[in-house]
TITOR-627047 format. One record per residue (C-alpha): residue number from 1; residue in three letters; x, y, z. Coordinates in nm, 4 decimals, decimal comma. Example, Ala and Ser with C-alpha at 12.3 -4.5 7.8 and 13.67 -1.06 7.14 Angstrom:
REM TITOR-627047
+-----+---------+----------+----------+----------+
| num | residuo |        X |        Y |        Z |
+-----+---------+----------+----------+----------+
|   1 |     ALA |   1,2300 |  -0,4500 |   0,7800 |
|   2 |     SER |   1,3670 |  -0,1060 |   0,7140 |
+-----+---------+----------+----------+----------+
//
This chain:
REM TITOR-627047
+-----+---------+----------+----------+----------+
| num | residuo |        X |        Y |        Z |
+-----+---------+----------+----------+----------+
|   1 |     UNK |  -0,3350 |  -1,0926 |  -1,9962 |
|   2 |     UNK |  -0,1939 |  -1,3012 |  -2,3214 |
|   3 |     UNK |   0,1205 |  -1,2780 |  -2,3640 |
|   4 |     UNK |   0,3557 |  -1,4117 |  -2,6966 |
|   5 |     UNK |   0,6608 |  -1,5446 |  -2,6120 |
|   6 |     UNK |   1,0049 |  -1,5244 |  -2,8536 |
|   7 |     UNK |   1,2927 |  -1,6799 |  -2,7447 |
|   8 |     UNK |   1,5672 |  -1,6691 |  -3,0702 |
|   9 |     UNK |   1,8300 |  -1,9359 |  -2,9909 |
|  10 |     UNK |   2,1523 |  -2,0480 |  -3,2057 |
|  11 |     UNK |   1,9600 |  -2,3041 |  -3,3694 |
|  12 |     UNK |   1,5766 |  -2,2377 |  -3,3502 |
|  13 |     UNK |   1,3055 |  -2,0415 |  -3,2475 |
|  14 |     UNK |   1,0960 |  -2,1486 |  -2,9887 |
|  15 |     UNK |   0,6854 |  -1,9785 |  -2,9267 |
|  16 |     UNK |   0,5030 |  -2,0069 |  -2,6565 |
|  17 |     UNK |   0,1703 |  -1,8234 |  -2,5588 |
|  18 |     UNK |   0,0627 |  -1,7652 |  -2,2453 |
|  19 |     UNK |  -0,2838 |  -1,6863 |  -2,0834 |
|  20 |     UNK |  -0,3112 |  -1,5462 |  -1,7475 |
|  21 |     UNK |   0,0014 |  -1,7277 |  -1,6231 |
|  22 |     UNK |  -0,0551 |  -2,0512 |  -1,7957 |
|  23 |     UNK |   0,1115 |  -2,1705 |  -2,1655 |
|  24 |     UNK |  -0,1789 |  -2,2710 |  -2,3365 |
|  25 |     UNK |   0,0280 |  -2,3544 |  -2,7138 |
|  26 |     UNK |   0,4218 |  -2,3470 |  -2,7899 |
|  27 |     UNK |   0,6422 |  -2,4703 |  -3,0972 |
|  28 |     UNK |   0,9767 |  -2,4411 |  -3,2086 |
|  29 |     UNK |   1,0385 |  -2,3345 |  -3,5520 |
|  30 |     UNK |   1,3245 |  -2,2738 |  -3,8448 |
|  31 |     UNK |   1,4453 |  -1,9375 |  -3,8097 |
|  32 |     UNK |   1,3419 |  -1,8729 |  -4,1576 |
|  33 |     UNK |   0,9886 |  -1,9433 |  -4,1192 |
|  34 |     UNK |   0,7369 |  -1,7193 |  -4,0174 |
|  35 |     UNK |   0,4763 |  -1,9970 |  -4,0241 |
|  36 |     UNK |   0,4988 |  -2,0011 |  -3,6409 |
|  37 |     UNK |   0,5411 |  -1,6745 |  -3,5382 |
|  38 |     UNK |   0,1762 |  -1,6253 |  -3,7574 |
|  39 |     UNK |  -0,0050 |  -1,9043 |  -3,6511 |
|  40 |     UNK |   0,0993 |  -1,7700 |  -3,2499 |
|  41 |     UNK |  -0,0160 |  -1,3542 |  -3,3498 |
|  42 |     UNK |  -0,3991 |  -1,5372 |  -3,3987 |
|  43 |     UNK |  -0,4483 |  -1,5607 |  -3,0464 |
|  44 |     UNK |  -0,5662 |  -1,2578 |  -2,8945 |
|  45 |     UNK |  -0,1837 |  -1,0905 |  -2,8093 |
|  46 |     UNK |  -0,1478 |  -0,8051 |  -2,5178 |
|  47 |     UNK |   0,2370 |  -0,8523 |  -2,5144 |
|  48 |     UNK |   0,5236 |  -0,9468 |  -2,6218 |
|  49 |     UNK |   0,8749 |  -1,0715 |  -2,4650 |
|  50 |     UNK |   1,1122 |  -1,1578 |  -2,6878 |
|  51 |     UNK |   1,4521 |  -1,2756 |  -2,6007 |
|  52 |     UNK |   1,7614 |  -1,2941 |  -2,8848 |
|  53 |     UNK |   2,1459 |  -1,3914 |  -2,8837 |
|  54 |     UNK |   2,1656 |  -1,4798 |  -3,2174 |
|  55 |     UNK |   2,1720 |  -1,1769 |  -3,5303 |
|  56 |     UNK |   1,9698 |  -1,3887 |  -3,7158 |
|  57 |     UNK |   1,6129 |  -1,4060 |  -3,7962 |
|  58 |     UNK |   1,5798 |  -1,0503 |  -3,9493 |
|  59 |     UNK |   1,2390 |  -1,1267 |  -4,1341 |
|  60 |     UNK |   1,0858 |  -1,1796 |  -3,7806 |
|  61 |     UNK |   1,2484 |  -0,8569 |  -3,6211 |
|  62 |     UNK |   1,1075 |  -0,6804 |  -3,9142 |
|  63 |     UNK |   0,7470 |  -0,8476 |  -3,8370 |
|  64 |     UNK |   0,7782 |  -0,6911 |  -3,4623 |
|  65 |     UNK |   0,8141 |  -0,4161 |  -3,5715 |
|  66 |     UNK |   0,5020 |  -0,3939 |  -3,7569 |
|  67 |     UNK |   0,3178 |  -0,5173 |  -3,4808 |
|  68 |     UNK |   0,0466 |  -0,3267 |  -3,2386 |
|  69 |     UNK |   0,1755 |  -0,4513 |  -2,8963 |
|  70 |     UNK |   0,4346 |  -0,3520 |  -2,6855 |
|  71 |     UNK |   0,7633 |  -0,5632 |  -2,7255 |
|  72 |     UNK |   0,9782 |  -0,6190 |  -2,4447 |
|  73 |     UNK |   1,2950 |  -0,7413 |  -2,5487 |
|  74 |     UNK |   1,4886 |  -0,8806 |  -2,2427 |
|  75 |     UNK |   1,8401 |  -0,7619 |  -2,1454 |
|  76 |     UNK |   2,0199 |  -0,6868 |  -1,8018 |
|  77 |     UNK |   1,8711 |  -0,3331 |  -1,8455 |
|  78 |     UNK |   1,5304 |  -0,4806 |  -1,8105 |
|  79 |     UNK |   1,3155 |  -0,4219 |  -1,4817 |
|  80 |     UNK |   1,3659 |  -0,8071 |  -1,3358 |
|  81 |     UNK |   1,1876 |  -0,9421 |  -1,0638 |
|  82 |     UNK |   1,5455 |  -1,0222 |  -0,8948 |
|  83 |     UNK |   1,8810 |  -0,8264 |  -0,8638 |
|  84 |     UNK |   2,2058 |  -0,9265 |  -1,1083 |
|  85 |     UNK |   2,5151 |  -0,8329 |  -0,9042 |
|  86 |     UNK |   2,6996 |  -0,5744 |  -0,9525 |
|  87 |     UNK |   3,0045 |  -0,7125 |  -1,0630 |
|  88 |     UNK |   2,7862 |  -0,9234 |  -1,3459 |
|  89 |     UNK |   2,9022 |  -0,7212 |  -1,7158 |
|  90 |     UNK |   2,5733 |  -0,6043 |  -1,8959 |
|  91 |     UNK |   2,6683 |  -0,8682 |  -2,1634 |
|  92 |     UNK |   2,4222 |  -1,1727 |  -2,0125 |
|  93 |     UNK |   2,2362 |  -1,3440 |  -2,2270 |
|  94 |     UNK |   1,8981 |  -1,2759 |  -2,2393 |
|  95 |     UNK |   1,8242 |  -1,6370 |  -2,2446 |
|  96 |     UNK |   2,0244 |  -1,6588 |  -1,9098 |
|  97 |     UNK |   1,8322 |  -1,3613 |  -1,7814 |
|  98 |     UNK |   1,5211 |  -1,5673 |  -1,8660 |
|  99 |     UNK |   1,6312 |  -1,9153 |  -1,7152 |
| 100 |     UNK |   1,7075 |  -1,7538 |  -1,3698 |
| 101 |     UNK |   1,3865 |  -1,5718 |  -1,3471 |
| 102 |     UNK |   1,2057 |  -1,8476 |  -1,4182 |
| 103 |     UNK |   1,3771 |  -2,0326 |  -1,1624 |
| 104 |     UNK |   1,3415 |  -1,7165 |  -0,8898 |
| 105 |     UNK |   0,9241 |  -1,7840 |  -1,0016 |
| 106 |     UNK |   0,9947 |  -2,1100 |  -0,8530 |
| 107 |     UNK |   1,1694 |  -2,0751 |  -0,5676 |
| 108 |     UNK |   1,1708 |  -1,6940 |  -0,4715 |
| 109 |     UNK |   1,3372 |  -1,8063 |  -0,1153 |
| 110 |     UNK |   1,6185 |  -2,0709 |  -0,2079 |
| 111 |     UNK |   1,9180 |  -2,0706 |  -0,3223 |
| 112 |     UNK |   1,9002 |  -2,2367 |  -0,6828 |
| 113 |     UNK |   2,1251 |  -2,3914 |  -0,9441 |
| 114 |     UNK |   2,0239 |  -2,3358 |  -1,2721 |
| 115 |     UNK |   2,1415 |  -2,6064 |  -1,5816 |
| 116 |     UNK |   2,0449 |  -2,5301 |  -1,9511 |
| 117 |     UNK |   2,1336 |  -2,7853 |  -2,2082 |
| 118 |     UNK |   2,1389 |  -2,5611 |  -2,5087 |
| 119 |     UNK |   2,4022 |  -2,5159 |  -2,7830 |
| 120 |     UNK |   2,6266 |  -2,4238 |  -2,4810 |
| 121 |     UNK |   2,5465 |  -2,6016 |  -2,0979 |
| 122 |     UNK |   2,5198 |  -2,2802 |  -1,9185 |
| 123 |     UNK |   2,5463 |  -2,3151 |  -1,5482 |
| 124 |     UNK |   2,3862 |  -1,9733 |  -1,3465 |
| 125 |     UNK |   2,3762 |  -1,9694 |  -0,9511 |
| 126 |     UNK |   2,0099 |  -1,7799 |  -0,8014 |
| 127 |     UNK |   2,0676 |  -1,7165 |  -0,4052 |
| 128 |     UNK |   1,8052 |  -1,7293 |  -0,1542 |
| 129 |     UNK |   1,8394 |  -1,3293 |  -0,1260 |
| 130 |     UNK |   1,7328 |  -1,3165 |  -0,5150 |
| 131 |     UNK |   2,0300 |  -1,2141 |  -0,6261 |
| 132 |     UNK |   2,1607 |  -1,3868 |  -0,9594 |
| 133 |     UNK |   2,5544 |  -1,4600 |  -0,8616 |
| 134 |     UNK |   2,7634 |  -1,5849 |  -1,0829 |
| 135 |     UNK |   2,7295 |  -1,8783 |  -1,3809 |
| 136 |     UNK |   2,9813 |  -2,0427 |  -1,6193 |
| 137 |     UNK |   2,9345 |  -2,1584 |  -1,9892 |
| 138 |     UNK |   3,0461 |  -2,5105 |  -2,1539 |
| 139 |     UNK |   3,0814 |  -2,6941 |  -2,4821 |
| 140 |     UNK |   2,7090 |  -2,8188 |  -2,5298 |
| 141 |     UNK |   2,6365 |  -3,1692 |  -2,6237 |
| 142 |     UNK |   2,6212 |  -3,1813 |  -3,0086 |
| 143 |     UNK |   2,8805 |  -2,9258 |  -3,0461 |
| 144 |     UNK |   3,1433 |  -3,1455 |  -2,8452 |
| 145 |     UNK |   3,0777 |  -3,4173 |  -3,1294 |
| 146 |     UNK |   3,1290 |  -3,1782 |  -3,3878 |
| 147 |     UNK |   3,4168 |  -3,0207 |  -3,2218 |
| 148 |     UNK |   3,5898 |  -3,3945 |  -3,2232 |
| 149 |     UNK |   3,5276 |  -3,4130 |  -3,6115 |
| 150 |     UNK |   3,6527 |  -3,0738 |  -3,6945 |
| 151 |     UNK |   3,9827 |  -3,0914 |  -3,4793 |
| 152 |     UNK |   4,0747 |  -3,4726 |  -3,5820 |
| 153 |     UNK |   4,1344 |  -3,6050 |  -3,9348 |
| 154 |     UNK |   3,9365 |  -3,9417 |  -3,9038 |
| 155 |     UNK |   3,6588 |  -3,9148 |  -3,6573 |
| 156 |     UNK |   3,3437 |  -3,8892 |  -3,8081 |
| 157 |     UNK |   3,0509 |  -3,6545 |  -3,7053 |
| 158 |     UNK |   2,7785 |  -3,8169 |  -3,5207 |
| 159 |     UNK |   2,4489 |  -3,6600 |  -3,4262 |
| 160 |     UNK |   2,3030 |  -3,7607 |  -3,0644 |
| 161 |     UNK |   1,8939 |  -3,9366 |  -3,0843 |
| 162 |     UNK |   1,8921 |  -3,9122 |  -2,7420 |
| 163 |     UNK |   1,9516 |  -4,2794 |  -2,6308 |
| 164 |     UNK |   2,1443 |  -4,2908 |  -2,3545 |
| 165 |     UNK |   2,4950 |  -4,4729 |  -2,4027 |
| 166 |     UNK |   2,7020 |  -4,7597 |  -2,2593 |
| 167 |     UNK |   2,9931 |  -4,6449 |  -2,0340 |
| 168 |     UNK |   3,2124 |  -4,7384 |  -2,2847 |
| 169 |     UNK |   3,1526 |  -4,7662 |  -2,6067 |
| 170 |     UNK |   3,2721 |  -5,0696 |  -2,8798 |
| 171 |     UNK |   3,2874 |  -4,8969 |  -3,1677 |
| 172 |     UNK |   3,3764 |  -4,5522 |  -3,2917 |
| 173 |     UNK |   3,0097 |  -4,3927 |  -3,3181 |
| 174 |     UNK |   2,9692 |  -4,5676 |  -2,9362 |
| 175 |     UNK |   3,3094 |  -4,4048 |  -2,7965 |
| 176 |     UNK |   3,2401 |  -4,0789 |  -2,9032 |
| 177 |     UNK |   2,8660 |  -4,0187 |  -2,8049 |
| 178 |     UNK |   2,9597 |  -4,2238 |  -2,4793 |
| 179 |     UNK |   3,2269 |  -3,9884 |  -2,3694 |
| 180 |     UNK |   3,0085 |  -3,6693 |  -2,4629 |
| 181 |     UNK |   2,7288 |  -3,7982 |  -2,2559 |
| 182 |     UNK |   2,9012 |  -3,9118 |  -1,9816 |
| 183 |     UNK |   3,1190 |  -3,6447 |  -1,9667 |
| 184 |     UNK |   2,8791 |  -3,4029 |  -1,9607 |
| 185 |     UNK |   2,6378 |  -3,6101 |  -1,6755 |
| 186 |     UNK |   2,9988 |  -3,6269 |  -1,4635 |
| 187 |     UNK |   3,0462 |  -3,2169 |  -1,5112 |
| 188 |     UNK |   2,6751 |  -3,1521 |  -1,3734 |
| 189 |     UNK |   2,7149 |  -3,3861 |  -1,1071 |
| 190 |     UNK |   3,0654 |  -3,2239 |  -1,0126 |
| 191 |     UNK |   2,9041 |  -2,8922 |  -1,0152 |
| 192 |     UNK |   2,5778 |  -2,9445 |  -0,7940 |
| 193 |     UNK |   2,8152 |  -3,1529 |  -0,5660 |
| 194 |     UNK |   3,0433 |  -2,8397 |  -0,5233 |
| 195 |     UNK |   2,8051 |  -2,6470 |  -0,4620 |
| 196 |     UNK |   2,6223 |  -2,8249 |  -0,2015 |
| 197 |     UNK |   2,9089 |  -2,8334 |  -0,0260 |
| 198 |     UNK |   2,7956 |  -2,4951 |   0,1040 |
| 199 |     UNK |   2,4443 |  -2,4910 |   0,0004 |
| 200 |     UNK |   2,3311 |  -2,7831 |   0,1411 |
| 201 |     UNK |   1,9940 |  -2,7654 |   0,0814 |
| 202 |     UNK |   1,9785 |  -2,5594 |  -0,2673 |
| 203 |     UNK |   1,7195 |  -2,6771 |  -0,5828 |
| 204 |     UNK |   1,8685 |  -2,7835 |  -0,8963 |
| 205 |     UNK |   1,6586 |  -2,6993 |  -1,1935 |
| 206 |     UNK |   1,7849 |  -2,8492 |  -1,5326 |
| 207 |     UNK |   1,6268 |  -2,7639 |  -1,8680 |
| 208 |     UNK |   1,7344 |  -2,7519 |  -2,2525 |
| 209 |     UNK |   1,6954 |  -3,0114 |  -2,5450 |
| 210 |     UNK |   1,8102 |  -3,3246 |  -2,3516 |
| 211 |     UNK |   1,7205 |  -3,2275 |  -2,0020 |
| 212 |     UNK |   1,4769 |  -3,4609 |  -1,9270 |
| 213 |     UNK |   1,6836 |  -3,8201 |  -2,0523 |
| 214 |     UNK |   1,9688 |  -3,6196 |  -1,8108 |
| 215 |     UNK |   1,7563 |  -3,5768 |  -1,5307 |
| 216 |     UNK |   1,6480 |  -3,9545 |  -1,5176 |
| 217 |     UNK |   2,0152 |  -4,0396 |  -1,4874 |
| 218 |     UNK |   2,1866 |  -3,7585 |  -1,2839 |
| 219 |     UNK |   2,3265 |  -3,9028 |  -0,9196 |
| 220 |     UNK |   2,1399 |  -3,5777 |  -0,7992 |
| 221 |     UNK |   1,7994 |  -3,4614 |  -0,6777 |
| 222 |     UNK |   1,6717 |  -3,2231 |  -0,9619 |
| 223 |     UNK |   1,3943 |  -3,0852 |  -1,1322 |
| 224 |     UNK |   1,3650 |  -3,1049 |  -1,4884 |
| 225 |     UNK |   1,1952 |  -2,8325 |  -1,6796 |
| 226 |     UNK |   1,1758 |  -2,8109 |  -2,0441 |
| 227 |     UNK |   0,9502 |  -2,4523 |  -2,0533 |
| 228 |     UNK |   1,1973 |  -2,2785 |  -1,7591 |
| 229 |     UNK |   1,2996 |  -2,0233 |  -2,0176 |
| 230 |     UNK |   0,9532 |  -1,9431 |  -2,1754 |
| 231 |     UNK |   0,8614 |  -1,9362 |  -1,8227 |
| 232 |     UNK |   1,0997 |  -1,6796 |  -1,6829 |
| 233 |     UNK |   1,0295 |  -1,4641 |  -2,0417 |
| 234 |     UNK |   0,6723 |  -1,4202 |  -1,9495 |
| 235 |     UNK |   0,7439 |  -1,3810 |  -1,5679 |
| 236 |     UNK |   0,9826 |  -1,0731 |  -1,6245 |
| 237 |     UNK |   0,7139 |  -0,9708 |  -1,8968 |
| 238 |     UNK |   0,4069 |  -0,9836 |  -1,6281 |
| 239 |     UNK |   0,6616 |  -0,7924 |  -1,3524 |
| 240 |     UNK |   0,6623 |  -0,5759 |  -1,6182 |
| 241 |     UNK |   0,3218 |  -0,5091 |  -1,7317 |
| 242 |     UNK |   0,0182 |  -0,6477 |  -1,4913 |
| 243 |     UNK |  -0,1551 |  -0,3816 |  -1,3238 |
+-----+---------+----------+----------+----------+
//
């Protein structure tokens, strides 16, 4: 069973193509190229999963369209291998659909916190009965220092490379990145330390863009896993579809 994998974000497209369970190439891509999307349709395709939550990339809805396999595309009316409560509006993401599911694959049996550092930090709670809870959404990283330029009349707009900062910072660019980052690493922390509180011995998975510098510095126990979404896309697409 091959199966493509879509996953439209805010900023980029990511591929991924899996065979019989294991990703065997991925990319990310501009959303206006269909370079990608092409050189991922040579392998030998059964399915395809495609999450969205941006209305762009029109060319490469109009390419699914076209194409001979059966597209799943992922919402909370989607057969999932685990429940979404009841009280959970039909409006989740399909890219928060796809993070929990890959992180029910994981741990079918345990309560899990799930942390994607994406545009937004979205924060989604998986309990040991399978049933996705709750989740909240925050400012993501780059859009924090973006936010500061926009609402100020002399900060400047930086762009994050992914070293990680000083405490505090002595100059402007330093200040600014430095209270991002560490206000963000202080928000996960405060979040799987609340919740541990009663969930003592719950899994924290963490994934997204800068995940993986994160993880190495969290004052937490967590797994870092940059393909969790592509993951959990072609584990709802297998419940789905193998015999």
């Amino acid at each position: 069973m091959n199966n493509l994998i879509i996953d439209i974000g805010n900023t980029s497209i990511k591929y991924a193509v899996f065979e019989d369970g294991r990703c065997v190439w991925h990319c990310s891509a501009n959303k206006n190229s269909l370079t990608e999307f092409q050189e991922a349709c040579s392998f030998d395709i059964n399915y395809v999963a495609l999450s969205s939550v941006s209305t762009t990339g029109d060319e490469l809805h109009k390419a699914l369209q076209d194409m001979p396999y059966p597209v799943l595309n992922i919402s909370t009316k989607t057969k999932l291998p685990f429940k979404i409560a009841d009280y959970i509006p039909d409006t989740l993401g399909a890219d928060r659909i796809a993070a929990v599911a890959g992180a029910h694959q994981q741990y079918p049996h345990q309560d899990v916190l799930v942390i994607d550092l994406g545009t937004c930090i979205t924060y989604e709670l998986l309990t040991k009965e399978g049933i996705y809870a709750c989740g909240n959404i925050s400012p993501g990283l780059q859009m924090r220092l973006t936010s500061m330029h926009e609402h100020t009349t002399l900060l400047p707009e930086y762009t994050y490379d992914g070293e990680w900062p000083d405490i505090l910072g002595t100059n402007t660019r330093n200040a600014m990145i430095g209270g991002v980052v560490w206000g963000i690493k202080g928000e996960m922390e405060g979040y799987i330390r609340t919740f541990k509180k009663d969930k003592p011995d719950m899994k924290v998975i963490i994934t997204g863009g800068n995940s993986k510098s994160f993880a190495e510095k969290l004052d937490a126990d967590v797994l870092q896993d940059s393909m969790l979404v592509e993951k959990g896309l072609n584990y709802i697409l297998e419940y789905n579809y193998k015999q």
